[in-house]
C-alpha positions as a printed NumPy array, in Angstrom:
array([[  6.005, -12.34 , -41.334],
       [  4.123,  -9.305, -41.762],
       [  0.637, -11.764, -42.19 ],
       [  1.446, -12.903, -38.851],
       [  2.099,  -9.89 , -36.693],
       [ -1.372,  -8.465, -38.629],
       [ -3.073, -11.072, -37.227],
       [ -1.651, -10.955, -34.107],
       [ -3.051,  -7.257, -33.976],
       [ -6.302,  -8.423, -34.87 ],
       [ -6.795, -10.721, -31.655],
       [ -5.036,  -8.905, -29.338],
       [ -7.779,  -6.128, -30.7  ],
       [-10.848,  -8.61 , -30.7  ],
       [ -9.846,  -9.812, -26.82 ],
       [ -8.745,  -6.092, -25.504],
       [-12.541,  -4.498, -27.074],
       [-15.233,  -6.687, -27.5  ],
       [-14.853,  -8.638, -24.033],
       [-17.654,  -8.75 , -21.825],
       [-17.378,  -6.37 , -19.136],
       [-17.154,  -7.851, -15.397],
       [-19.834,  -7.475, -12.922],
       [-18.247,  -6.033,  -9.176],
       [-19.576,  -5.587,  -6.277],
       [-19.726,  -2.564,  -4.419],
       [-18.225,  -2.804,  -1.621],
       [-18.61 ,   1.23 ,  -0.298],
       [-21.573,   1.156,   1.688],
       [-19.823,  -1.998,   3.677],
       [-16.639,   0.107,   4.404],
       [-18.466,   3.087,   5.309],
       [-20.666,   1.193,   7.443],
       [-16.915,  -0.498,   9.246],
       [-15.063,   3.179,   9.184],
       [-18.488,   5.438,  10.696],
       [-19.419,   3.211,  13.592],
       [-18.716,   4.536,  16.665],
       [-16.488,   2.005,  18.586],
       [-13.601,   3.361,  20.714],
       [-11.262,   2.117,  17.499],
       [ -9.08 ,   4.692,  15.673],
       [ -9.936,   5.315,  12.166],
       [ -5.992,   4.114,  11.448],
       [ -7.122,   1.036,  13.085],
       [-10.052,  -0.602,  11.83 ],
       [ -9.189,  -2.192,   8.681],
       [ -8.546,  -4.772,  10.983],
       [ -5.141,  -6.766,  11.577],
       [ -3.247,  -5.568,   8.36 ],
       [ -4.325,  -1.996,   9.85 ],
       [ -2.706,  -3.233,  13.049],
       [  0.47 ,  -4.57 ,  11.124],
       [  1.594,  -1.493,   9.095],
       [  0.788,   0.591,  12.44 ],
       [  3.117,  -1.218,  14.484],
       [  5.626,  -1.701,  11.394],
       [  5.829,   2.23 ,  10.747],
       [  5.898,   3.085,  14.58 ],
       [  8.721,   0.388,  15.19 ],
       [ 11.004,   1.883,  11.837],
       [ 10.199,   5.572,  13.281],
       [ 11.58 ,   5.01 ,  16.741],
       [ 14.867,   3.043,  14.69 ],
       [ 15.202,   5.625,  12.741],
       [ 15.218,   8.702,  15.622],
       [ 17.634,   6.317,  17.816],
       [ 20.059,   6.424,  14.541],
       [ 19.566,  10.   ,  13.817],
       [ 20.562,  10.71 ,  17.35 ],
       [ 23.129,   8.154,  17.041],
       [ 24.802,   9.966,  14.416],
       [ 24.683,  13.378,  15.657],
       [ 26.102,  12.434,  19.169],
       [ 28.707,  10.659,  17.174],
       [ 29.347,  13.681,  14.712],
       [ 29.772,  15.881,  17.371],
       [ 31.672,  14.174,  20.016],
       [ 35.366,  14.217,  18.395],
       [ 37.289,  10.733,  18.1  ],
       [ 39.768,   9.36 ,  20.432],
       [ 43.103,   8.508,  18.656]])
């Protein structure tokens, strides 16, 4: 048992260190290029349609939730018909 979990250690060490690193490429001067033109675009805006997406999806749960906060205060403060 022991044998086996020692060996087990010993790959999962071998793999983890001695693998050969990956080559990325950098994709900076490509964003900054996108982000410092001078288009008429919003900074918040031109990463494109995901940008777009979470925009719209953050604008559309703000305005939900300020109609329920409202909501609830009119309802806390008017009192309740029996």
């Amino acid at each position: 048992m022991f044998r086996h979990l020692r060996t087990l250690q010993q790959v999962s060490r071998r793999t983890l260190f001695n693998s050969a690193p990956r080559q990325l490429e950098n994709k900076v001067p490509t964003k900054q290029k996108l982000f410092q033109e001078d288009n008429g675009i919003p900074v918040h805006l031109k990463g494109g349609a995901k940008d777009a997406l979470l925009y719209r999806a953050t604008m559309a749960l703000t305005v939900f939730g300020c109609g329920f906060v409202v909501y609830s205060l009119v309802d806390a403060a008017l009192p309740k018909k029996k």
